[in-house]
C-alpha positions in Angstrom: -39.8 36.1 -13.0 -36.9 35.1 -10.9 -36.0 31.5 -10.2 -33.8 29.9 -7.6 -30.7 28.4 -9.2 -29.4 25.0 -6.9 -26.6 25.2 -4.8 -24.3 22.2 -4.0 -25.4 20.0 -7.0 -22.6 17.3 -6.6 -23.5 16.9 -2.6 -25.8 14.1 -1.8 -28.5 14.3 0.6 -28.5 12.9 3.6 -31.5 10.5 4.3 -30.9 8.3 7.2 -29.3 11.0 9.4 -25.6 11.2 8.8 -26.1 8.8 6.0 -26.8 9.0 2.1 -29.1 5.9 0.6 -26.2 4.4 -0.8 -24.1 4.4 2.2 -27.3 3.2 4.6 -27.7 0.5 1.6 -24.3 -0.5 2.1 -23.9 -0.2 5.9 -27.2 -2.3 6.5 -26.2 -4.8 3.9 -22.6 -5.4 5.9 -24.4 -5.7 9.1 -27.2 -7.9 7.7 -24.9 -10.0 5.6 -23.2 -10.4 9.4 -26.1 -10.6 11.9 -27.1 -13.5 9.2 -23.5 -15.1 9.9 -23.7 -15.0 13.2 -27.2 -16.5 13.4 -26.5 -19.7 11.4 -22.7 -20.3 12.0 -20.6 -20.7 15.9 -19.6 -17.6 17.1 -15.9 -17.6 16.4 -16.6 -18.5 12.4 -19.0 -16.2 12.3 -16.6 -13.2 14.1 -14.2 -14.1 11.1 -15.9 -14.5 8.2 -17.9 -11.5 8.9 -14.9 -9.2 10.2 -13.8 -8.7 6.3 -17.4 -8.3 5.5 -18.6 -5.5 7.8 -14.8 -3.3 6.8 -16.0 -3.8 3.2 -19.0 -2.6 3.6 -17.9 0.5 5.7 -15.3 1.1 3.0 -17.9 1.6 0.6 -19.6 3.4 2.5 -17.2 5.9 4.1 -13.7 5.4 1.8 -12.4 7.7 -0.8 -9.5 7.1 -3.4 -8.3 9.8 -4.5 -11.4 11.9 -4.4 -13.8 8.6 -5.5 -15.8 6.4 -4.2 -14.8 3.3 -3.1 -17.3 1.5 -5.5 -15.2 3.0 -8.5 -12.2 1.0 -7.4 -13.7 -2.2 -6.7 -15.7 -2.1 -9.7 -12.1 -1.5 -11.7 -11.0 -4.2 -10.2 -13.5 -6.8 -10.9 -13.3 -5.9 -14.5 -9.5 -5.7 -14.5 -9.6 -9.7 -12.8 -12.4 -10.6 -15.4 -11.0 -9.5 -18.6 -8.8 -11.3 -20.9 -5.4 -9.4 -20.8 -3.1 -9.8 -24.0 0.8 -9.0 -23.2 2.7 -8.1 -26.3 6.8 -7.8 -26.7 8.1 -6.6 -29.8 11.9 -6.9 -30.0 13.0 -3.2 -31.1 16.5 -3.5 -33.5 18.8 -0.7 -32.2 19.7 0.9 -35.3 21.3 4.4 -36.1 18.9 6.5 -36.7 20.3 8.5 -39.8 17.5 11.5 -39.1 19.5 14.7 -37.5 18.3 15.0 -33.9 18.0 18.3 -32.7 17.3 20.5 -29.2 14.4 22.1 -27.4 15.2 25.2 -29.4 15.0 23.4 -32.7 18.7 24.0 -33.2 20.7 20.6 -34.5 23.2 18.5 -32.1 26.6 18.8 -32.4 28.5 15.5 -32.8 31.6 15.3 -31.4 34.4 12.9 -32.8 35.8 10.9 -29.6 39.1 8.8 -31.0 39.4 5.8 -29.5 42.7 5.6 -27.5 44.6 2.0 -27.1 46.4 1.4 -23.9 49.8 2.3 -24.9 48.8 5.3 -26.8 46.9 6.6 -23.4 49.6 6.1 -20.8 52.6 8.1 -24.2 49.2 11.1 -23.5 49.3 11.1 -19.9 53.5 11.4 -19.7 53.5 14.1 -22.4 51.0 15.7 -20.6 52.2 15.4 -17.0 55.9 16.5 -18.7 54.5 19.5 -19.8 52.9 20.4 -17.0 56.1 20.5 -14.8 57.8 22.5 -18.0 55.5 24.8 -18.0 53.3 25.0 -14.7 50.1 26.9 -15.0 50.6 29.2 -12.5 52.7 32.1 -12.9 53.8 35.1 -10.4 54.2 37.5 -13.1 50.0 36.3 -14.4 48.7 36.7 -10.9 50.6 40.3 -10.4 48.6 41.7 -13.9 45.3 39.9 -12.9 
């Protein structure tokens, strides 16, 4: 015997013409939720208060985050607002950390020994330096004739 396997398992149908239940559940709630407004309250309340009402309802319907539903955020949300939240700081000590540290490869770091330089010592370095420069300048007619 042969049997039919579905197709499109994760596609909804489409009930109410263009529409899914759910999203004819949540359009006719929004416009319910406003005809309902604008029966009991004045006109220019009622525009107002049921403005935000009807654009929730179509983002329920209609709006996708990030490939989701709509729902899936507002239901994140409500539980984020309801919940307790706990905030923890834990004051790290910056300590050397005597373990070897090591690269991507695996190999160890090399640590360099940097001397500290005072003032005077620095500026004695830079004149010897810029002294033997001028003595013995780096670039030489005989080196760039054999290069």
């Amino acid at each position: 015997m042969r049997f039919q396997v579905p197709q499109f398992i994760e596609v909804e149908d489409k009930l109410f013409g263009p529409l899914t239940f759910k999203q004819f559940i949540y359009v006719a709630g929004g416009v319910g939720a406003s005809a309902v407004l604008f029966l009991l309250l004045p006109k220019f309340l009622a525009f107002l208060i049921s403005l935000p009402i009807v654009l929730f309802a179509l983002a329920l319907a209609f709006y996708k985050v990030n490939g989701k539903p709509f729902i899936g955020v507002a239901e994140a949300f409500v539980k984020y607002m309801l919940t307790d939240k706990l905030y923890l700081w834990k004051k790290i000590d910056k300590t050397t950390d005597n373990r070897q540290q090591t690269t991507d490869e695996g190999k160890p770091l090399e640590q360099i020994y940097v001397p500290k330089l005072s003032e005077s010592k620095l500026k004695e370095l830079t004149w010897s330096l810029d002294i033997k420069e001028s003595e013995n300048p780096t670039t030489d007619d005989s080196e760039s004739k054999q290069l």
